[in-house]
C-alpha positions, 0 to 999 in steps of 0.5 A, spaced: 653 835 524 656 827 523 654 824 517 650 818 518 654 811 516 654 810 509 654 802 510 646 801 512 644 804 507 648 801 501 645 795 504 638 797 504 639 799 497 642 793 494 636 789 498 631 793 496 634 792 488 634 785 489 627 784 491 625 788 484 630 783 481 625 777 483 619 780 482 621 782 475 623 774 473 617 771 476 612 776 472 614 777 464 615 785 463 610 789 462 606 785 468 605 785 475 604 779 479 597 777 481 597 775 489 592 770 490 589 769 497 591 761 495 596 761 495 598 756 500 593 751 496 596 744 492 600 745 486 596 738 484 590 735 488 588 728 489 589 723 495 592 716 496 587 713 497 585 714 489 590 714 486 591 708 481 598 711 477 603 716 476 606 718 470 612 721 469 616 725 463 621 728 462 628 728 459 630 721 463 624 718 459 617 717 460 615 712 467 609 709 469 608 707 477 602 702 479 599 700 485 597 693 485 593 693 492 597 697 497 604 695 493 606 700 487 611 697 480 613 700 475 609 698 469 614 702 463 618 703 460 619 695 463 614 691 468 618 691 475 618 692 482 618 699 485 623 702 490 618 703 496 623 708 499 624 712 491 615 711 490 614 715 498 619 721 496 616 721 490 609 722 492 611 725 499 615 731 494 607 731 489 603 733 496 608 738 499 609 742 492 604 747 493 603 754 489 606 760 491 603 765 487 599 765 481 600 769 475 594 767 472 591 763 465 591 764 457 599 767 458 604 767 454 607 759 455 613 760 452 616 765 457 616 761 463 619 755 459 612 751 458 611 750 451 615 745 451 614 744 458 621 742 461 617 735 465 610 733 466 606 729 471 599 726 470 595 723 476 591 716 475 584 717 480 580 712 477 575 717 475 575 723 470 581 724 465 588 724 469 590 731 473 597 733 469 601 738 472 606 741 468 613 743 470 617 750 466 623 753 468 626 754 476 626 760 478 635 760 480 634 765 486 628 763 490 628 755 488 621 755 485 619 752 478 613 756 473 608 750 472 601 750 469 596 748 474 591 742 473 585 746 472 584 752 467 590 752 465 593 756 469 601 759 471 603 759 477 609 759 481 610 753 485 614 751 492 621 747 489 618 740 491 615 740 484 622 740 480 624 734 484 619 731 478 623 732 473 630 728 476 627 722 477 629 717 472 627 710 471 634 707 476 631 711 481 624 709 481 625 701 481 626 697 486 634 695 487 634 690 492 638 684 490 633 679 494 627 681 499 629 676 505 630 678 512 637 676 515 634 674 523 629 669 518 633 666 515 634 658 517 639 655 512 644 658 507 648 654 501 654 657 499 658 654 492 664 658 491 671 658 488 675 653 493 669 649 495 662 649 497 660 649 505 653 649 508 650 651 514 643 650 518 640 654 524 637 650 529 633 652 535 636 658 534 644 658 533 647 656 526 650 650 525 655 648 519 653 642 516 659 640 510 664 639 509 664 638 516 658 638 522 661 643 527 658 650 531 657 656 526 659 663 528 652 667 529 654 674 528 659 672 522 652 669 519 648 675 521 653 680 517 654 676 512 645 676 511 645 683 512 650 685 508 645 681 503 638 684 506 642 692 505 645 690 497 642 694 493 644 695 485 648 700 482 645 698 474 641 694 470 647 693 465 641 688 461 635 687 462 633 680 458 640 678 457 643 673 452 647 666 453 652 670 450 652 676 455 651 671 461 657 669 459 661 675 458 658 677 465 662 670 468 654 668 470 654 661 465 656 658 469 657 663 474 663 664 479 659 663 485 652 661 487 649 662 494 642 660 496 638 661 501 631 659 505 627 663 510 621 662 514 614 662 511 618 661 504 615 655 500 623 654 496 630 656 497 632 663 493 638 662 489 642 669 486 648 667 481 655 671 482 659 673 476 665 677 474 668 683 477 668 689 474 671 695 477 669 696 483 662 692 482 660 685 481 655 682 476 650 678 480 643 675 478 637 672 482 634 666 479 628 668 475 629 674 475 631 676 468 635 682 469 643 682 471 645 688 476 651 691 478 652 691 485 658 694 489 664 688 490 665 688 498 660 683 498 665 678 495 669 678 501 663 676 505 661 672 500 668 668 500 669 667 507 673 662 510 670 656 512 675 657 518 672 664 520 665 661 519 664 656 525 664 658 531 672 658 535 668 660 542 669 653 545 664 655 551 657 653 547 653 654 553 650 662 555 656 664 561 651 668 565 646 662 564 649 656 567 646 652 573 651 648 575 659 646 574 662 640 575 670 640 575 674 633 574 681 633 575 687 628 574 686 624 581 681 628 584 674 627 587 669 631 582 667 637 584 660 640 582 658 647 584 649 649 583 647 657 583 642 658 588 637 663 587 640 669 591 647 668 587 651 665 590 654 658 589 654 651 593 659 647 593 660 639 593 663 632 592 670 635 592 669 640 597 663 642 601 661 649 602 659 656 600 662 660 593 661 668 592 658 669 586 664 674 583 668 667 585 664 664 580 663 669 575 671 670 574 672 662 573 666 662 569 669 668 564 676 664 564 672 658 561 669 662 556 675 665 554 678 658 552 677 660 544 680 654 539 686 656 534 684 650 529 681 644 528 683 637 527 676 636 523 678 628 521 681 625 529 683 618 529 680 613 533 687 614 538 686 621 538 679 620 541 681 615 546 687 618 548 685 625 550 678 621 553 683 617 557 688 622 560 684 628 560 687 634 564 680 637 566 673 634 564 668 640 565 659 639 565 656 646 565 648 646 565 644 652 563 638 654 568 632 651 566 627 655 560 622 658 563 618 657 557 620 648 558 623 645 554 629 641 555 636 644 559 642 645 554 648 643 557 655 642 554 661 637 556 668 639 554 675 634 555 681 638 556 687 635 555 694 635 557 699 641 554 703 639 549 710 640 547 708 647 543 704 650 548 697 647 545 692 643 550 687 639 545 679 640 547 673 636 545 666 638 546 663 632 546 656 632 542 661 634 536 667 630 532 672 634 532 678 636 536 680 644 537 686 646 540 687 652 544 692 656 548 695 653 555 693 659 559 687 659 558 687 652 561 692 654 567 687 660 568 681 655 569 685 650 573 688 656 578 680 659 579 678 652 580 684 652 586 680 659 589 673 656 588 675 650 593 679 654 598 673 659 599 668 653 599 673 650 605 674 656 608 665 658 607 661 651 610 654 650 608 650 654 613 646 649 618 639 647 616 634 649 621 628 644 618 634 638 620 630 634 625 636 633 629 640 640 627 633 642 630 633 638 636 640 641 639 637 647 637 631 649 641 630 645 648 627 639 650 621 639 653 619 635 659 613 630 659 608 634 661 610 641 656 614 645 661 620 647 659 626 644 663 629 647 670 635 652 667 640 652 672 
């Protein structure tokens, strides 16, 4: 007869023997565990809607959390704002800590690491004396924790989301937030910075910068700039009401940079003071808060960004997929304009009169976007200025479509000059000072889509309008007199 496998049953063995194990440490000797048909119920009952405050302690310390109206702050060890995040958890890991199994009142309190306990909870309700759970010792193999329950007394065994009390400290309770903004809402920034200052100004909802010199901005270099802001959060609080001396040891009196901003529904601007770098982190500091945060130090790159990274290098300042019209002007040449009509297309007239494709369009519109500036010339002379208006190589006018909310139609005038011995055309959008210089392809590209443009319009005539009296007389025939129709021979 074969003998069975020896494997499943030493398997079984050893499971079996584990089991034991567990029960052996969740009850002390000599007694058996008690099964309780709650086992299911809260380790510490209360709602929401009551609770006033929560008092932790353990070996971090002892903090207390208030709620002041549907916001919760830290009231000790020191009066702060809270982490809206941490204070959900913690009250998220308070309602899911359930009791398992409970072992029963008037044990031996020692035994399960409850006297002293390990960490305590207290619950505020507004009526009666705080409910405190009491927290012991973790059970290694099922992640559970002995804790003497609220009512009576009593131990039990409670699911692990009732440890995650004791690993709270005051750090991970607080709010850790550098400023409360929010980066689409905010409509001016100032930054103070070693090598200048510069300042910038959202109008109508594209920013501008406004010193050392008026020009366009660069929206995502300033919308990543003030998310990155929005997102900082503090790694420490190296001191939380700091002297003039250690303001000056963390680089903040003065400071090495100061950035202020102003947001919608703000009375006042905001201003943060950044000081010196240390290790990977940077000293940094709101005003009128008291406390000094350590904040990680790629924020300074953003900080220190160039004034030539900050405005805007796409020359073309009118939505692509948005213009209407476009009128080309070219050294001896009748202006041509062209207008999209409603089923895409585009007519043509002045230099050329006829139909254009839209895809024809669409590549002469691109290759105008693609004109980017390489520098500025921020200071031009009065000759600069009369040159390149006098002798331009391409003058363009591009027209958005009309809002369909109202309001006034955003247009864009560019001069485009001759190339120069280095391969550089000059180019002046009108409505500002300075004069950018750009490639010469992107100017050779335009000027040969503009060719394309003109061959197709010559080649495709405006179709003929039936509503012309005179179209519409040669196209129907002459009626006699009396209403009859003439003989047709």
């Amino acid at each position: 007869m074969k003998k069975p496998p020896i494997g499943p049953l030493v398997a079984l063995a050893l499971l079996a023997g584990l089991s034991a194990w567990i029960v052996f440490k969740e009850a002390p000797p000599g007694q058996a565990p008690k099964d309780d048909a709650k086992a299911s119920d809260r380790a510490i009952e209360f709602s929401r809607e009551a609770l006033k405050s929560i008092t932790l302690t353990s070996d971090q310390g002892e903090f207390r959390v208030e709620k002041e109206g549907d916001t919760w702050r830290i009231a000790a060890p020191i009066r702060t704002g809270a982490d809206k995040e941490a204070i959900e958890g913690l009250l998220s890991a308070i309602e899911s800590a359930h009791v398992e199994r409970r072992i029963g009142a008037g044990e031996e309190l020692k035994t399960y690491g409850l006297d002293p306990p390990g960490a305590t909870l207290s619950l505020d309700v507004g009526e009666g004396a705080p409910r405190t759970l009491r927290l012991g010792a973790g059970n290694p193999i099922g992640g559970t924790w002995y804790a003497q329950l609220p009512a009576g007394g009593e131990v039990a065994v409670i699911t692990s989301s009732g440890g995650e009390f004791s690993r709270k400290d005051l750090l991970a309770l607080r709010d850790k937030s550098l400023i409360d903004l929010d980066a689409w809402k905010v409509r001016r920034l100032a930054i103070t910075r070693p090598g200048g200052s510069v300042s910038l100004e959202k109008i109508e909802d594209a920013w501008t910068v406004k010193t050392p010199v008026e020009a366009p901005a660069d929206g995502p270099t300033i919308t990543d700039l003030l998310t990155a802001l929005q997102n900082l959060r503090a790694r420490s609080f190296p001191a939380e009401t700091p002297t003039k001396a250690e303001l000056r040891r963390f680089g903040l009196e003065p400071p090495v940079a100061r950035l202020s901003l102003l947001q919608e529904g703000w009375d006042v601007e905001k201003t943060i003071l950044f000081g010196k770098a240390t290790g990977e982190n940077r000293y940094a500091r709101p005003i009128g808060r008291d406390a000094v945060l350590e904040v990680p130090g790629d924020i300074w790159e953003k900080i220190g960004t160039r004034l030539d990274d900050l405005r805007r290098k796409d020359l073309l300042g009118v939505g692509q997929y948005r213009v209407q019209t476009v009128t080309a002007i070219r050294p001896g040449q009748e202006s041509l304009t062209l207008t999209r009509e409603p089923d895409g297309s585009w007519d043509a007239t002045g230099l050329a009169t006829g139909k254009v494709k839209a895809d024809t369009m669409d590549t002469l519109l691109r290759h105008v976007s693609a004109l980017k500036a390489t520098r500025f010339n921020d200071r031009p002379t009065e000759a600069d200025r009369t040159r390149l208006l006098r002798h331009p190589a391409l003058d363009l006018t591009l027209a958005e479509e009309a809002p369909a909310e109202g309001g006034s139609t955003k247009t864009q005038h560019l001069v485009i000059g001759s190339p120069d011995r280095t391969g550089k055309v000059r180019v002046r959008d009108m409505a500002w000072r300075p004069i950018a210089e750009a490639p010469v392809g992107a100017l050779q590209n335009i000027n040969q889509q503009l060719d394309a443009v003109l061959k197709e319009a010559r080649e495709t005539p405006p179709a003929p309008d039936a509503s012309s009296p005179a179209e519409a007389a040669s196209a129907e025939p002459s009626s006699s007199p009396d209403g009859a129709s003439p003989p047709r021979h």
